[in-house]
N, C-alpha and C positions, 0 to 999 in steps of 0.2 A: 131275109129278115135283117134291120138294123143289127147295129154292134149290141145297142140295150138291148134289146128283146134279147138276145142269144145271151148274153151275160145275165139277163134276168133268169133265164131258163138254170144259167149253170148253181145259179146265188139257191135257185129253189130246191135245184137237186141235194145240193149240200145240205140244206135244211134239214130235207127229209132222208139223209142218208144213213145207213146205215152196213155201209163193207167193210168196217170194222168194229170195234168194242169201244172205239174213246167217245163214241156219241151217248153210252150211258152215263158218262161221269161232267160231258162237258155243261157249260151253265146253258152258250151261244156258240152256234158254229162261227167262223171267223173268214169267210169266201176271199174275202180282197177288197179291196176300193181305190180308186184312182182314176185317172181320165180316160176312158176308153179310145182315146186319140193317141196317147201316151206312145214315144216311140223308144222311153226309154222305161224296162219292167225292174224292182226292186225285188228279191226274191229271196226271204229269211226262211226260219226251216220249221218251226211252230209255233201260235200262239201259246202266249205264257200267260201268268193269274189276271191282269186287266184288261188282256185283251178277250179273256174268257167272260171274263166281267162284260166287259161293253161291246162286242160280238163285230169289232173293230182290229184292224193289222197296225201293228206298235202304236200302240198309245201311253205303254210303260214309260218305266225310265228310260231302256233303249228305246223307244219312240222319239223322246225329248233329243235324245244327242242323235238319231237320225237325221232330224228335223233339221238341226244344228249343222250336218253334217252338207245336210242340199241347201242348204244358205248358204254355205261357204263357197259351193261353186252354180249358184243362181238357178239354184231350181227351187220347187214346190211340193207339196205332198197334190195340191192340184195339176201338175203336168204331168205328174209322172202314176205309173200304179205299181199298187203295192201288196202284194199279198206273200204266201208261204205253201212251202211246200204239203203240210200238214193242216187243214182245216178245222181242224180241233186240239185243246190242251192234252199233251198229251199227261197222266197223272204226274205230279211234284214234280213237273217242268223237266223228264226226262226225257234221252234224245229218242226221237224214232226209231220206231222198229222198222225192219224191211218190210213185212206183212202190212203195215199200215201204210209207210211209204207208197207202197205198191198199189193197195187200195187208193189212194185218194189221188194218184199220178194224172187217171182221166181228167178230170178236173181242172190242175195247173193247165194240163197239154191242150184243154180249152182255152184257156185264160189267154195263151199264148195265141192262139189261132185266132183267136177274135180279135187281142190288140194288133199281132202282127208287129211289134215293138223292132229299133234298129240295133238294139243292146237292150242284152239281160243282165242286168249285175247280181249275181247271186252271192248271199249274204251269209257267212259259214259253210260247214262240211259237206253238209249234208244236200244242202241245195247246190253245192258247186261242183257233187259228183254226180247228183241227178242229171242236170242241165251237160257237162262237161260229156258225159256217157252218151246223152242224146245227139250228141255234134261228133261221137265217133272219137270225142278223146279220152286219156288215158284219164280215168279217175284216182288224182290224185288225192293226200292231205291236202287240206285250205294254206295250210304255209308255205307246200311246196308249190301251190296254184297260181295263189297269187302274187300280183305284180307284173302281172303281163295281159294283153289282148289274146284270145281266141277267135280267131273266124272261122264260121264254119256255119252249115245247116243244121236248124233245128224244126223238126215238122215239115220241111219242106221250105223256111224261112233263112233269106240269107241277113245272120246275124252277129255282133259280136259280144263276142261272152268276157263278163269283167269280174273276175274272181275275188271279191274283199272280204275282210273281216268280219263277222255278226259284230253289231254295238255293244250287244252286250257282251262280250267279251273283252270291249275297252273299259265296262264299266266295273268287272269282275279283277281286270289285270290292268292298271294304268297304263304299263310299259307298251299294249295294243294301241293306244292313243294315235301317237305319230305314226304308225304303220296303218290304222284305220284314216288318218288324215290323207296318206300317202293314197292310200287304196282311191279313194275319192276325187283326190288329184288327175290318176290315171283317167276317170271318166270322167273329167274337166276336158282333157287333154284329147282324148276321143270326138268330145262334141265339138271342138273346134276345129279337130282334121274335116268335120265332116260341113262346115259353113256353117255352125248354130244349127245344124238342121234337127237336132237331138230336142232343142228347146221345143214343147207342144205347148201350141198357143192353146 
C-alpha cells in the first residue's frame, strides 16, 4: 500500500476511535498533516481549543510562532509533518494522562512507520519522554532534555531525536523565547551535518 492509503487508514481509525474518554468531549479528532515524504516529524503533546475547532495540529497562537519558528531555519509546514502525541483535546487543555497516552501510542508509532522521518523533534514533556523511552533513553524533564541530539532507534528507524520546548510555553513564559529559538537552532544545525538531506522537496 502507498504511504496515503496507509495514513488514510490511520486518519480513519482516529475518527472512529474510541480507547479512551476524550473522544466524548472532543469537537474533531486532530491525526496530523504534513508531507508524507517529510524526513523531519514535529511532535507536540495535544490539540488545544482550535485545533479542536478545526480538527487541524497548531493552528492556535502556538501554531503562528511554530510557523515562525521553521521560517527561521527554512522550512515549512509543507515539508515537514506534524502532529501529537494525543489525538484529541484533552478537557481545559489539561496534560495527558498515562491511560490515554497509552491508548493513542499505536497511532503516533504508525505515523512514524509510514513517514520513516531522519529526525523527530519532539515538542514538550510529554512527547520528549514518549519518543526518548522508545530509543531506550532515560526519560527525562524537557529542560534536562533538551539541548542536545539523541540517536538512537525508534521502531526499528535509525533516527535522531531533538528534544525542544512546546511554543506554547514561549508564549505563556517569554523567558522560553531564546531557548525555543535555540532549540530550533539545534535542528538547523542537524540538517546541515546531514547535506540539506532533512529539507523534503
Amino acid at each position: 500500500m502507498s504511504r496515503e492509503s496507509l495514513m488514510d487508514e490511520v486518519r480513519s481509525e482516529v475518527e472512529a476511535c474510541r480507547r479512551c474518554g476524550l473522544w466524548r468531549r472532543r469537537r474533531n479528532p486532530v491525526p496530523g498533516e504534513g508531507s508524507l515524504n517529510a524526513a523531519v516529524m514535529f511532535i507536540g503533546e495535544a490539540p488545544g481549543y482550535w485545533e479542536d475547532v478545526r480538527g487541524r495540529p497548531f493552528v492556535g497562537a502556538a501554531g503562528k510562532l511554530l510557523d515562525e519558528m521553521l521560517e527561521g531555519i527554512r522550512l515549512s509546514r509543507a515539508g515537514v509533518y506534524i502532529g501529537n502525541v494525543l489525538k484529541c483535546r484533552p478537557p481545559g487543555n489539561r496534560d495527558p494522562r498515562p491511560d490515554e497516552v497509552l491508548a493513542c501510542a499505536p497511532y503516533l508509532d504508525r505515523q512514524i512507520q509510514i513517514i520513516q522521518p531522519k529526525a523527530i523533534v519532539t515538542m514538550g514533556r510529554h512527547s520528549t519522554s514518549q519518543i526518548l523511552s522508545k530509543a531506550g533513553f532515560e526519560a527525562r524533564g524537557i529542560t534536562g532534555a533538551r539541548g542536545r541530539v539523541y540517536e538512537g532507534q525508534v521502531l526499528g528507524l535509525e533516527v535522531r531525536i531533538i528534544p525542544a520546548y512546546h511554543p506554547a510555553a514561549a508564549l505563556y513564559n517569554p523567558k522560553y523565547r531564546n531557548a525555543l529559538e535555540s532549540d530550533f537552532q539545534i535542528v538547523r544545525r542537524e540538517l546541515e551535518k546531514l547535506g540539506g538531506n532533512l529539507y523534503s522537496s
